[in-house]
C-alpha positions in Angstrom: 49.9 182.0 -2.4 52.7 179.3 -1.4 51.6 176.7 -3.8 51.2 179.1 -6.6 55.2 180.3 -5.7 56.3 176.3 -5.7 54.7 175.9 -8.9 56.8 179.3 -10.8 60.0 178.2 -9.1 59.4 174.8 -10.6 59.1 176.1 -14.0 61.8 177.8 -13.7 64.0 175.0 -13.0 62.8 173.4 -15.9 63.7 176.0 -17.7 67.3 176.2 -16.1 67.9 172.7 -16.8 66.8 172.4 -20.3 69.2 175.3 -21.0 71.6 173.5 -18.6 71.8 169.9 -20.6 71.9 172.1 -23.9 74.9 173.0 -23.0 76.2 169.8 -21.2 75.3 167.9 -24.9 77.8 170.0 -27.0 80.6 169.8 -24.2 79.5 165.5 -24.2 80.0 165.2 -28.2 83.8 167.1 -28.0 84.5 165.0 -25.1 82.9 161.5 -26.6 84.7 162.2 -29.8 88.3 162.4 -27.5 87.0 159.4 -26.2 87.2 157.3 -29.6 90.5 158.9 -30.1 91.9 158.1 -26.7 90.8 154.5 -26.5 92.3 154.5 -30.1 95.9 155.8 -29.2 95.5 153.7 -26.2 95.2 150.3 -27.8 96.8 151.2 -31.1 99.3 148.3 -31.1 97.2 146.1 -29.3 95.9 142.9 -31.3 93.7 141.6 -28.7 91.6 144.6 -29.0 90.0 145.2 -32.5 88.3 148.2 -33.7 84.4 146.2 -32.9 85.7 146.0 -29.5 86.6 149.9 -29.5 83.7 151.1 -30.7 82.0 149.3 -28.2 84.0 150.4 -25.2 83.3 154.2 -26.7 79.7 153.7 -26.9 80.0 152.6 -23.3 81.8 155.3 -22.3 79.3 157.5 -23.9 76.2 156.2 -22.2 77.6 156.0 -18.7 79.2 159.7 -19.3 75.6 160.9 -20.6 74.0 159.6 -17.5 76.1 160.7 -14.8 76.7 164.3 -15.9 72.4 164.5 -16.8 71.7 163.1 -13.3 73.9 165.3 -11.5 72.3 168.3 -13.0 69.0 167.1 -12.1 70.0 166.4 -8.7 71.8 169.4 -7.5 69.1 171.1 -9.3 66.7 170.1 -7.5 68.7 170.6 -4.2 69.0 174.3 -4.7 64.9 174.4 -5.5 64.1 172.6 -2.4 65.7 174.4 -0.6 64.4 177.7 -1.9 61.0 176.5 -1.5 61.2 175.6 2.0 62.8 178.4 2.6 59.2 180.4 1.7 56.8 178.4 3.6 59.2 178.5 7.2 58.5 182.5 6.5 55.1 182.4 5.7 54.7 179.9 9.0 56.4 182.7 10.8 54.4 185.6 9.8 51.1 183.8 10.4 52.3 183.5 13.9 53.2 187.3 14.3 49.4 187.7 13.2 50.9 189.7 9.8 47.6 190.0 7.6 46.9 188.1 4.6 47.6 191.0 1.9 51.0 191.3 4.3 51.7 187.6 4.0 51.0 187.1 0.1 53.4 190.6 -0.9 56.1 188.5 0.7 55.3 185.6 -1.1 55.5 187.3 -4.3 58.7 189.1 -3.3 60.5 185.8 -2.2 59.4 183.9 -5.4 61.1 186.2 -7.6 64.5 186.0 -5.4 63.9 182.5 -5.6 63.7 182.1 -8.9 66.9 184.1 -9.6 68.7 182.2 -7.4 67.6 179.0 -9.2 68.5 179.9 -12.7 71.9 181.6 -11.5 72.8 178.5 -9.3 71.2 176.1 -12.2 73.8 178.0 -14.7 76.3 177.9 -12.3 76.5 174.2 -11.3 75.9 173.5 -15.4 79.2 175.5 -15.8 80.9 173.5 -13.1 80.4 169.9 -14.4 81.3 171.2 -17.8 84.5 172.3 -16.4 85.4 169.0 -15.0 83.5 166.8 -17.5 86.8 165.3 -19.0 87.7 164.1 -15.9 84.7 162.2 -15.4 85.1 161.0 -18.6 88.8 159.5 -18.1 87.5 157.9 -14.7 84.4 156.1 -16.9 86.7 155.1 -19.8 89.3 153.2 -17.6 86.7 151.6 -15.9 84.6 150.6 -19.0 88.6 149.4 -20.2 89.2 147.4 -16.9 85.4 146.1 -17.5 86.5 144.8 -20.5 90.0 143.6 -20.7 90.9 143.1 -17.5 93.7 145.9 -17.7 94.2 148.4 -15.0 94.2 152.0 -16.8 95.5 155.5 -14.7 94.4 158.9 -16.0 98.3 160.4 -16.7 97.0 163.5 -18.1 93.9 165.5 -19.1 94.4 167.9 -22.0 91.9 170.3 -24.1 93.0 167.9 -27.2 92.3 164.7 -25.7 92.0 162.6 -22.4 95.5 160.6 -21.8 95.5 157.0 -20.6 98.2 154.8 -19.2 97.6 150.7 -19.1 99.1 150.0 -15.4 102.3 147.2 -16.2 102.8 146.9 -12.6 99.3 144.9 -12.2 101.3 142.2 -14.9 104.7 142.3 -13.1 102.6 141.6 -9.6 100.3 139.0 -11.7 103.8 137.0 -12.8 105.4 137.6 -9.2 102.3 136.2 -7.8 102.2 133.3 -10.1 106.0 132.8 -9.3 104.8 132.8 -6.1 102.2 130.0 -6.4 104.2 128.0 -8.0 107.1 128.2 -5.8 105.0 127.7 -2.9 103.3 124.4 -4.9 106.8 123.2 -5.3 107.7 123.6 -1.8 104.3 122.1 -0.7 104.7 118.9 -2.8 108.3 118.7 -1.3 106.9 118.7 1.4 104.5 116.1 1.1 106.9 113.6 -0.7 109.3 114.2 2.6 106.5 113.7 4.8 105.5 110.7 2.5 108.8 109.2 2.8 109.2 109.7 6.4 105.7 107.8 7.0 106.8 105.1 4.2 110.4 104.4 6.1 108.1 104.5 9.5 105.6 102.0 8.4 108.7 99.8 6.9 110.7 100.2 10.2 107.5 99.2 11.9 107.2 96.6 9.8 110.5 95.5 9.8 110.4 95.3 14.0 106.8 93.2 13.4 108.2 90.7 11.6 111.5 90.4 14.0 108.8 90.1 16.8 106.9 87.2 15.2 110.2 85.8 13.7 111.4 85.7 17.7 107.8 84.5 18.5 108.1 81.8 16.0 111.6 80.9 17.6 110.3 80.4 21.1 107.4 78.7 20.0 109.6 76.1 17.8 112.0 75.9 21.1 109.1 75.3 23.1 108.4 72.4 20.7 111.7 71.0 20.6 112.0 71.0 24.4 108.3 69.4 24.8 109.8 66.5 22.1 113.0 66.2 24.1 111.0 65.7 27.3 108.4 63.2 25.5 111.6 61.0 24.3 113.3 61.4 27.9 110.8 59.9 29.1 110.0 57.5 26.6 113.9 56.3 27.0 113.4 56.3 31.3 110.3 54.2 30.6 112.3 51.5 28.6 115.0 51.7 31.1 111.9 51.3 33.5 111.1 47.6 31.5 114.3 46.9 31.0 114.7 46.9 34.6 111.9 45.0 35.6 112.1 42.0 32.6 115.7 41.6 33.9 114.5 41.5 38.0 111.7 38.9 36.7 114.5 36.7 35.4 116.4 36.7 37.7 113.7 35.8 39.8 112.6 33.0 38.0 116.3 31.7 37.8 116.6 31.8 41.6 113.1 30.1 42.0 114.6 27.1 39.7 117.5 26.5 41.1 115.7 26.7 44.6 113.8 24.0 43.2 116.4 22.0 42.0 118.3 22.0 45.5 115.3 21.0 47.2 114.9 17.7 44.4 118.5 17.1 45.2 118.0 16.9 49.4 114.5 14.8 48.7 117.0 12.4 47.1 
């Protein structure tokens, strides 16, 4: 029946894909062994980077590469069974429709099982061969991430080779790092021009405005002390027309009294 087909094709995945990442191992060891040697060539005269650090990165390189080429085994895999599997069950949905007899419908079970499992180990085998054939590549792409990871370097794949996988450290990242800091500092420069300018301007501003605040209360202060002198010339103007004012009358009320005498005395003189 169906299920009994699901479970053989199954198998024989499993089967597929333990002979699969048998082979995929031995490729991984000659490739992880490049690794070391790359990493080593690559940062041979490099002080920063000491042989700890190296064996590290190559570890890394090693885990990451062992896990992406496992997983895409397994998945593809798994694509191919699925799809052979569902595959047998649309046919046997069919046939039960046309009213084919059970005895009918289990023969072509049985028949499509056995083409399905030869197309799952051949495909299996297949894709195995496939990501061994490009393995090296993936394992330049990890290894310059896993560098970049841990120094900070951009590294290009320049070459891939059957004796080893050839990195190149990117100097263009460090001449655009030192342009850019040029840069910066250039445009710090300019920006704290600038601001002095701009300082100065407001500084000669507040000073001119200062300057023309203390002409105004200088003039102020002028008006206000003419004012003053003007209110003290008035106040002794009048002080001096007020003495004129006494003068004026002291001398009419002697006169007056002298004429009132002398009227007097003529008057004595007739009585006489």
């Amino acid at each position: 029946d169906v299920i009994n087909a699901i479970e053989e094709i199954s198998e024989a995945e499993e089967d597929a894909l333990n002979v699969g990442e048998s082979i995929l191992t031995k490729a991984l060891n000659v490739v992880e062994d490049s690794v070391k040697f790359s990493l080593g060539r690559l940062f041979g005269n490099d002080e920063t980077v000491d042989d700890e650090e190296l064996e590290e990165m190559a570890k890394e390189v090693a885990a990451k590469l062992d896990k992406e080429t496992i997983d895409e085994l397994e998945v593809r895999a798994d694509e191919i069974t699925d799809a052979e599997i569902e595959k047998i069950e649309d046919d046997v949905e069919e046939s039960e429709k046309f009213g084919e007899s059970v005895g009918q419908i289990e023969s072509e079970i049985m028949q499509e099982e056995e083409e399905a499992i030869d197309i799952v180990r051949k495909d299996v085998h297949d894709i195995t061969e496939n990501i061994k054939e490009h393995l090296k590549e993936k394992a330049a792409k990890i290894e310059a991430e896993v560098v970049e990871e841990h120094t900070g370097k951009h590294v290009e794949v320049v070459e891939d080779d059957e004796a080893a996988i050839k990195l190149k450290i990117d100097n263009e990242d460090e001449g655009e790092e030192a342009g850019d800091d040029e840069e910066e500092e250039v445009g710090d420069d300019e920006e704290e021009e600038e601001e002095e300018e701009a300082g100065d301007d407001d500084e000669e501003e507040e000073e001119e405005a200062g300057e023309d605040n203390d002409e105004e209360v200088e003039e102020a202060g002028d008006d206000e002390e003419e004012e003053e002198e003007a209110d003290e010339n008035e106040e002794a103007e009048e002080e001096e027309e007020e003495k004129k004012t006494d003068k004026k009358k002291t001398h009419k009320k002697k006169t007056t009294s002298k004429t009132s005498k002398k009227v007097s005395k003529e008057e004595e003189t007739e009585e006489e």
